[in-house]
VMD Tcl script that builds the backbone (N, CA, C; Angstrom):
set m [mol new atoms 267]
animate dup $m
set s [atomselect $m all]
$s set {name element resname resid chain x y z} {
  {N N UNK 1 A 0.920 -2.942 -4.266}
  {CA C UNK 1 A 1.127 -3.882 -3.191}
  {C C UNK 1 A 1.083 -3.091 -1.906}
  {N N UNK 2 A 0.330 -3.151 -1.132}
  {CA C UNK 2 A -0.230 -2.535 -0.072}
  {C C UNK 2 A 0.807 -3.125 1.217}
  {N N UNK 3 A 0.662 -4.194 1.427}
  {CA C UNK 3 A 1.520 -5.225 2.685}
  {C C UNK 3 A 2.459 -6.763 2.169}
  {N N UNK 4 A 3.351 -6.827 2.489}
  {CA C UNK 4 A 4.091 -7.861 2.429}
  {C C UNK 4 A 4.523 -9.141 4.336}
  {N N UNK 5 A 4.113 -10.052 3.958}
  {CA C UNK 5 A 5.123 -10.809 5.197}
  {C C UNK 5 A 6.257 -10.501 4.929}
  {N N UNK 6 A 7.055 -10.609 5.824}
  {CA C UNK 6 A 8.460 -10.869 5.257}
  {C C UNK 6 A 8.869 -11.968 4.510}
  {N N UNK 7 A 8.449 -13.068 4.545}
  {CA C UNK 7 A 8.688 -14.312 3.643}
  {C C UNK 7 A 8.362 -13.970 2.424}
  {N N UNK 8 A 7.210 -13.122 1.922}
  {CA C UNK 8 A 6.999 -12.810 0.438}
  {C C UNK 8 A 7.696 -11.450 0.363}
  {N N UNK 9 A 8.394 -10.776 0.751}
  {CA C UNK 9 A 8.870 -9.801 0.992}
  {C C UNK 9 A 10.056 -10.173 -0.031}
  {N N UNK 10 A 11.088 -11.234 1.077}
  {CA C UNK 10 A 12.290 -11.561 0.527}
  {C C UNK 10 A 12.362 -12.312 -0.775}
  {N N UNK 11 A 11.149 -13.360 -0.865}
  {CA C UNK 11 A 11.074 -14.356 -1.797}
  {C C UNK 11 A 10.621 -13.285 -3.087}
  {N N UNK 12 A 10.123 -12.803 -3.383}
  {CA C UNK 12 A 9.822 -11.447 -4.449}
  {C C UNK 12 A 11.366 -10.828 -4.919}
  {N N UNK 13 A 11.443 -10.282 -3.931}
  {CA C UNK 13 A 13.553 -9.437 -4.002}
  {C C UNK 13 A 14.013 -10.377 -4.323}
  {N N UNK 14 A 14.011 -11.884 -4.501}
  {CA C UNK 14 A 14.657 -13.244 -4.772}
  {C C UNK 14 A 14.471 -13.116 -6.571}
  {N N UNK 15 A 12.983 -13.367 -6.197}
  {CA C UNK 15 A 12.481 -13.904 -7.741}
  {C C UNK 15 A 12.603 -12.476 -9.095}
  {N N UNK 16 A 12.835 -11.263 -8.790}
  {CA C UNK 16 A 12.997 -10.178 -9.606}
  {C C UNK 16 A 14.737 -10.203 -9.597}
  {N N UNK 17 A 15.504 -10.538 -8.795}
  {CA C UNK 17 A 17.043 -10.626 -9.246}
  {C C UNK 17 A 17.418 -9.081 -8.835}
  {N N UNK 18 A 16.666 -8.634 -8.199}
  {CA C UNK 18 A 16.830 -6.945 -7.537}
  {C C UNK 18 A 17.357 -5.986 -8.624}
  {N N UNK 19 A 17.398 -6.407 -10.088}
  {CA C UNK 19 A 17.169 -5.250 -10.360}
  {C C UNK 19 A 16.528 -5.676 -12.090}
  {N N UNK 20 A 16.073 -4.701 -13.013}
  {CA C UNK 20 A 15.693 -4.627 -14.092}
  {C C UNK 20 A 14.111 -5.509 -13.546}
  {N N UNK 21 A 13.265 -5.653 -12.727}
  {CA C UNK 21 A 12.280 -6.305 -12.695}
  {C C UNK 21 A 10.983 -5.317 -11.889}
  {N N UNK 22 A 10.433 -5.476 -12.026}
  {CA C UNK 22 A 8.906 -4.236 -11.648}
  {C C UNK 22 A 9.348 -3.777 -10.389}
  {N N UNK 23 A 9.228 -2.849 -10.051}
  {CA C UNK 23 A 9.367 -1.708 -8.435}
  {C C UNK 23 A 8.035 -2.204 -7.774}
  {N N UNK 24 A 8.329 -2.798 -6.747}
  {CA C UNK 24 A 7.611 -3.185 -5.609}
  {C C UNK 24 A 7.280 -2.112 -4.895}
  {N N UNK 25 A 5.978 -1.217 -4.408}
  {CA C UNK 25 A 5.846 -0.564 -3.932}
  {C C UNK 25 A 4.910 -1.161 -1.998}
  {N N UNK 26 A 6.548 -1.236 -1.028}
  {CA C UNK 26 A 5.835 -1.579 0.534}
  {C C UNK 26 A 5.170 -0.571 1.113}
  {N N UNK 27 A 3.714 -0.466 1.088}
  {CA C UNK 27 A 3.695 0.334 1.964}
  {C C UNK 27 A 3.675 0.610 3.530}
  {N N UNK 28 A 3.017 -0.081 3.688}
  {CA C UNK 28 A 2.930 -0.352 5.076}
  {C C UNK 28 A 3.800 -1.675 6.038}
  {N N UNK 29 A 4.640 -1.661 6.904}
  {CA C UNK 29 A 5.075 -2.361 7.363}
  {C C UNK 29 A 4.962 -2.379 8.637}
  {N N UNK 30 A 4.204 -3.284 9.286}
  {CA C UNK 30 A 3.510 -3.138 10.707}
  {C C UNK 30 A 4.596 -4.607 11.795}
  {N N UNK 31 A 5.196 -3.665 12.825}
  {CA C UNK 31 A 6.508 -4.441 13.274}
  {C C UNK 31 A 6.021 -4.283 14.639}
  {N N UNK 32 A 4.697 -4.511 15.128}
  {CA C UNK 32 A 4.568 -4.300 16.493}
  {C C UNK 32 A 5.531 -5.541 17.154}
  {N N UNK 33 A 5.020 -7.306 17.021}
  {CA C UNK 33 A 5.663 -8.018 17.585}
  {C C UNK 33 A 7.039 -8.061 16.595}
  {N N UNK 34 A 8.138 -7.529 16.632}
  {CA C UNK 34 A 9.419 -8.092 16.069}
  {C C UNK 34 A 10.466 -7.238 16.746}
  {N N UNK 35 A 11.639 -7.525 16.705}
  {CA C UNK 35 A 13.216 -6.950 17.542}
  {C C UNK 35 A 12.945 -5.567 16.881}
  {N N UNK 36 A 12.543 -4.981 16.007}
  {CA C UNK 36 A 12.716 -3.652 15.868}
  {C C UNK 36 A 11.876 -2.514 16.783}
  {N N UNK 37 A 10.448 -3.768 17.108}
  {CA C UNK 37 A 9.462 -2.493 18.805}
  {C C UNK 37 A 10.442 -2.455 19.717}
  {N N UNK 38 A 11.225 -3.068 19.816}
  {CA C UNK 38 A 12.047 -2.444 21.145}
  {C C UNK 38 A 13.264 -1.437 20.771}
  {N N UNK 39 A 13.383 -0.801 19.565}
  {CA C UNK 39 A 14.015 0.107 19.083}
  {C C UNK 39 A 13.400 1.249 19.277}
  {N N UNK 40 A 12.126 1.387 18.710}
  {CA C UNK 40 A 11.469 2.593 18.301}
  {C C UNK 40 A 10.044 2.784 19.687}
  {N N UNK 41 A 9.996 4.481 19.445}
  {CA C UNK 41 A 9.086 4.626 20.764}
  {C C UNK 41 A 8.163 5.361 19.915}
  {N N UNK 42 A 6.786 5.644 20.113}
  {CA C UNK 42 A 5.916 6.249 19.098}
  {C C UNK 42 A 5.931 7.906 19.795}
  {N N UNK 43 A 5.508 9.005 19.015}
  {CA C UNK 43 A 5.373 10.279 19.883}
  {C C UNK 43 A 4.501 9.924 21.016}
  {N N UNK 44 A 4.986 10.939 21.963}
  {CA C UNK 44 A 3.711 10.745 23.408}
  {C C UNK 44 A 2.618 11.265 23.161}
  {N N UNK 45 A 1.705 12.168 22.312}
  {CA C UNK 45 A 0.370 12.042 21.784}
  {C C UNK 45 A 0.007 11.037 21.066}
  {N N UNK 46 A 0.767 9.944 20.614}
  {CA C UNK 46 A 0.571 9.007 19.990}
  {C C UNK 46 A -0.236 7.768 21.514}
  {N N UNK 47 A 1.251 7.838 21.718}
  {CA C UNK 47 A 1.067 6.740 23.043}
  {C C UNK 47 A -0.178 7.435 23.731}
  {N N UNK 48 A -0.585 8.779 23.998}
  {CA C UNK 48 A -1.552 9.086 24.849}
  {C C UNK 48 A -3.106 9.142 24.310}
  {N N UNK 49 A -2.920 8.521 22.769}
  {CA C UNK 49 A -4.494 8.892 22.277}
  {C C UNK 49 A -4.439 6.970 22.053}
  {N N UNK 50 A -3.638 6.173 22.255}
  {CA C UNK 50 A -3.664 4.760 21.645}
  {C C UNK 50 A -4.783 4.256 22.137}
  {N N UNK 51 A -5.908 4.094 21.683}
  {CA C UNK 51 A -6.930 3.108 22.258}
  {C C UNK 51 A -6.881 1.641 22.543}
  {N N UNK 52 A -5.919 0.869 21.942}
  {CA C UNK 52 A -5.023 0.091 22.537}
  {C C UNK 52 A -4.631 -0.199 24.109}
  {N N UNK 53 A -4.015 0.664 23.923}
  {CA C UNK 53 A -3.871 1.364 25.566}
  {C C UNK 53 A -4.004 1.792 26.634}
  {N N UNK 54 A -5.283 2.738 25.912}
  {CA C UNK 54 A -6.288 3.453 26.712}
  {C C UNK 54 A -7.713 3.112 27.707}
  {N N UNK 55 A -8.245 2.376 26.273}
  {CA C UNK 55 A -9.545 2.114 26.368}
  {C C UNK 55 A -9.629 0.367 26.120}
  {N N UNK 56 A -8.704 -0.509 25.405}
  {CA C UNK 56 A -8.874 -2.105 25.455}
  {C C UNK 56 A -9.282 -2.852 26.743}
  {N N UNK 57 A -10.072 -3.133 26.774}
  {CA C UNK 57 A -9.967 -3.929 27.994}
  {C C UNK 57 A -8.679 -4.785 29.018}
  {N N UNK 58 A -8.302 -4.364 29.699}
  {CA C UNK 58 A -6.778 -5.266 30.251}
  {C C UNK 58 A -6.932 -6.996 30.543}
  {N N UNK 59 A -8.412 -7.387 31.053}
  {CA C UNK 59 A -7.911 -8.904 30.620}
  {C C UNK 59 A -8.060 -9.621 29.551}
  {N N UNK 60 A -8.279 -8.530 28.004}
  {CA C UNK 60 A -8.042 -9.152 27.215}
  {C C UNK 60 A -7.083 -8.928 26.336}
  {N N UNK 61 A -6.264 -8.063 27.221}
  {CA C UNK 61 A -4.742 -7.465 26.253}
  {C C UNK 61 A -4.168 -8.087 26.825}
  {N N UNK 62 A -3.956 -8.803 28.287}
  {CA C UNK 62 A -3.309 -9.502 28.793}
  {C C UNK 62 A -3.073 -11.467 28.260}
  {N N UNK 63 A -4.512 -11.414 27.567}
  {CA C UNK 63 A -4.960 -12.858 27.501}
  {C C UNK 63 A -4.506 -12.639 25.814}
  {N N UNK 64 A -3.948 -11.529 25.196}
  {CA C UNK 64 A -3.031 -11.638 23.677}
  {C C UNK 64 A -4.396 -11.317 22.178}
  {N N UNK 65 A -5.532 -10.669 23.211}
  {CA C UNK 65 A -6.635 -10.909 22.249}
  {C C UNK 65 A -7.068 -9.463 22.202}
  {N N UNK 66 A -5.906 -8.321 21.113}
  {CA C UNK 66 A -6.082 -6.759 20.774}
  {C C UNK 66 A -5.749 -6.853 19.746}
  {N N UNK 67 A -5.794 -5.806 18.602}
  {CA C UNK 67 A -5.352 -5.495 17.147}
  {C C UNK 67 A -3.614 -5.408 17.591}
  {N N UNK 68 A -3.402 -5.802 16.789}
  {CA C UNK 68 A -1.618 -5.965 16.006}
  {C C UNK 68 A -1.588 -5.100 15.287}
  {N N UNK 69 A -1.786 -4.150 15.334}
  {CA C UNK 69 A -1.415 -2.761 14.329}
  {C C UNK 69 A -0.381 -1.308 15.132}
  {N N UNK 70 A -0.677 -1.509 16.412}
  {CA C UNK 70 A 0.505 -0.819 17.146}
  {C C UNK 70 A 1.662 0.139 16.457}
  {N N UNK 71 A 2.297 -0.609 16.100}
  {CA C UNK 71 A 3.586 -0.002 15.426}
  {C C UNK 71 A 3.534 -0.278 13.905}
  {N N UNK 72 A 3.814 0.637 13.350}
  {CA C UNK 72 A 4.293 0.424 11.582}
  {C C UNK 72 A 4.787 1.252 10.795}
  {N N UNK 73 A 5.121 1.362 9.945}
  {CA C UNK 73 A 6.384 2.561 9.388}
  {C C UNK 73 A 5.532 2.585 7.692}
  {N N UNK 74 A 5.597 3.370 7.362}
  {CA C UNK 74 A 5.449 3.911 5.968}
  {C C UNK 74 A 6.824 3.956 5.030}
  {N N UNK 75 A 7.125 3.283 4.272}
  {CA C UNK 75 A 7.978 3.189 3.446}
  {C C UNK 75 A 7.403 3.280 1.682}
  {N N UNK 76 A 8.581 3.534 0.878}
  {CA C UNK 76 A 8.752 3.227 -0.365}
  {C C UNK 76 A 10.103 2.776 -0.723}
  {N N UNK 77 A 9.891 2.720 -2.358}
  {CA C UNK 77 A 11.303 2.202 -2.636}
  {C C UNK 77 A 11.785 3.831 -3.716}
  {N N UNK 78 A 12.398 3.381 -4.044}
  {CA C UNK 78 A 13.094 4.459 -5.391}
  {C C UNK 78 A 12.300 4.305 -6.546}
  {N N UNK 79 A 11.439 5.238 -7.247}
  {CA C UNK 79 A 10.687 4.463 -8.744}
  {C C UNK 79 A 9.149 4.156 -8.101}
  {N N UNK 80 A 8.812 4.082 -7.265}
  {CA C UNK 80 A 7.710 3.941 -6.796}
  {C C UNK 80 A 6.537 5.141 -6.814}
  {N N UNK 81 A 5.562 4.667 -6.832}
  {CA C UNK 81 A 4.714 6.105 -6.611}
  {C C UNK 81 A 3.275 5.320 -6.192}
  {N N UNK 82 A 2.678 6.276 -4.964}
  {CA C UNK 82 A 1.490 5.757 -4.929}
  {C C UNK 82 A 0.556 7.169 -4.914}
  {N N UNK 83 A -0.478 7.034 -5.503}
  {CA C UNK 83 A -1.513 7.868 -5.824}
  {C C UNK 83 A -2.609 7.814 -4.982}
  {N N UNK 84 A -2.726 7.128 -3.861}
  {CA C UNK 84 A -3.976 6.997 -3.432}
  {C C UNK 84 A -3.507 6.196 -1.934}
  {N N UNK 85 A -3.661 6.398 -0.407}
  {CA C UNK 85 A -3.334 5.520 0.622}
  {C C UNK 85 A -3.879 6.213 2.016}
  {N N UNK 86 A -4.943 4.922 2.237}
  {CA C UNK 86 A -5.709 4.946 3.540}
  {C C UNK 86 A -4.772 4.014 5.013}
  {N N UNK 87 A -4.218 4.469 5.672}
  {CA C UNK 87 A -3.726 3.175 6.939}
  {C C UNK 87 A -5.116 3.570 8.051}
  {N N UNK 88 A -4.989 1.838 8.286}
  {CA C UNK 88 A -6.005 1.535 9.496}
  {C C UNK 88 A -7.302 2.346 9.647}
  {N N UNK 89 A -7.888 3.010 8.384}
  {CA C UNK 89 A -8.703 3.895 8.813}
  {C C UNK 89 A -10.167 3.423 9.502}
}
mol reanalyze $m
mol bondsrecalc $m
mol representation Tube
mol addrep $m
């Protein structure tokens, strides 16, 4: 399992009873629009290579029309293992 919404996120952790049921492996969790971007700041070679940022055109980052990939965190769970993982390449 590569990406989850949060609605299938929780509804999954629902339907396995959180424990004795298959290890969900999240990998990617991409939180640009949610209360946690205003927590976290990316490194400043990050922010300074973002093409996002850099190079998007401004009246169409302004007008809400850029990739949503911005921010996202790499996670696992306990029991998990992944053998193989490309982000945004």
């Amino acid at each position: 399992v590569d990406y989850f919404e949060d609605e299938d996120r929780i509804r999954l952790s629902k339907e396995s009873g959180g424990s004795g049921g298959r290890v969900l492996n999240q990998i990617s969790l991409e939180f640009s629009h949610s209360d946690l971007r205003g927590r976290v700041e990316s490194p400043r070679i990050v922010r300074e290579l973002d093409w996002i940022d850099i190079a998007w055109p401004a009246e169409r980052k302004r007008a809400g029309d850029f990739p949503r990939v911005q921010f996202y965190c790499l996670t696992s769970t306990a029991g998990c293992y992944t053998d193989f993982h490309v982000d945004f390449g």
